[in-house]
C-alpha positions as CSV (number, residue, x, y, z in Angstrom):
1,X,-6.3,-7.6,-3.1
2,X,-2.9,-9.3,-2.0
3,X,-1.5,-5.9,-1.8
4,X,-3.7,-5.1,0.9
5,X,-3.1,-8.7,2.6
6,X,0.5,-8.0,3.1
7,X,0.2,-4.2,3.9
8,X,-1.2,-6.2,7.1
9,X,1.7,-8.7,8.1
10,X,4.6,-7.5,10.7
11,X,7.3,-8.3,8.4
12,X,7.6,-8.2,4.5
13,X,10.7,-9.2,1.8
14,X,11.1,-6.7,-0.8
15,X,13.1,-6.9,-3.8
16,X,13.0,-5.8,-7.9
17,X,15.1,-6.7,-10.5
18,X,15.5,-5.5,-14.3
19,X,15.3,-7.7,-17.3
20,X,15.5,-6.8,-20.7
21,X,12.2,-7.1,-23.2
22,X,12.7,-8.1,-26.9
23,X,10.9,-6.0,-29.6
24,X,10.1,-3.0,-26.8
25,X,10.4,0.5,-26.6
26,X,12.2,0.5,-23.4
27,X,15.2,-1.4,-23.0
28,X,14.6,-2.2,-19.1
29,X,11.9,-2.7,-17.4
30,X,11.4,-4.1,-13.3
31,X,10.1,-7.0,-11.5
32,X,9.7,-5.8,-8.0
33,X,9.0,-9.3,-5.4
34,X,6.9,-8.3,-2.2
35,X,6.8,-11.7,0.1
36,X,5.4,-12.3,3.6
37,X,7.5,-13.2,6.4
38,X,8.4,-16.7,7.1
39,X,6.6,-17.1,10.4
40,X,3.5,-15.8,9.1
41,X,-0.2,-18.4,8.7
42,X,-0.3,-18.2,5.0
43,X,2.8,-17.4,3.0
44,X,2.4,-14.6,-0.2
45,X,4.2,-13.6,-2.4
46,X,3.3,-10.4,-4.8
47,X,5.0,-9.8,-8.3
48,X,4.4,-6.7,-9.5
49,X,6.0,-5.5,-12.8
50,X,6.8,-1.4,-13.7
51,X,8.8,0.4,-15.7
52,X,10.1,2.7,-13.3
53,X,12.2,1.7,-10.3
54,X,11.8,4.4,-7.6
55,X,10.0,5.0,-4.6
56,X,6.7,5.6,-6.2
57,X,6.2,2.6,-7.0
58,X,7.0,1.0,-3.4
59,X,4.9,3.5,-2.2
60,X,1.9,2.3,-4.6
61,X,2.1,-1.4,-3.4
62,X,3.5,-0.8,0.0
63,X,1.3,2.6,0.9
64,X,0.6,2.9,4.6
65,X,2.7,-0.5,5.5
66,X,3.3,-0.5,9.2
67,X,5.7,-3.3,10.0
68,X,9.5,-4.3,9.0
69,X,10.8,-4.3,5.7
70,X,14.0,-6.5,4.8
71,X,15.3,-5.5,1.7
72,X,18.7,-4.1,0.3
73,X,18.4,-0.4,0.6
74,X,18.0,0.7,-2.9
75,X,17.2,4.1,-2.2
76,X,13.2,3.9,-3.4
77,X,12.6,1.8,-0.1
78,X,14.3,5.1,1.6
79,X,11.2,7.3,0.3
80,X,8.7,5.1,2.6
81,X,7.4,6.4,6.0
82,X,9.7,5.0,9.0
């Protein structure tokens, strides 16, 4: 799986962002962007879509990620082991 590939790299992109769906129950739900570091052989990039947007679910694509994470410090990246 490509979340297991980039559990692997040294550096990782993170990101989510809300958009609105027509005709749904919810009014929000979250695109959250994982993406390999620059330097890296082969680039990926992971789109993974939720209706939550808290640290469970970068725990549940992230899990036991070792390396750096650049993102903007929306507090559900805060829940994820140092």
């Amino acid at each position: 799986l490509l979340s297991d590939i980039l559990r692997e790299q040294s550096v990782l992109h993170a990101d989510e962002t809300s958009y609105r769906v027509l005709e749904s129950d919810t009014d929000l739900t979250y695109f959250w962007t994982f993406l390999s570091g620059k330097n890296e052989e082969q680039g990926i990039i992971l789109y993974h879509h939720n209706q939550r947007r808290n640290g469970q679910v970068a725990k549940e694509v992230l899990g036991d990620f070792k390396g750096y994470l650049h993102c903007d410090m929306w507090s559900a990246y805060r829940s994820l082991d140092e």
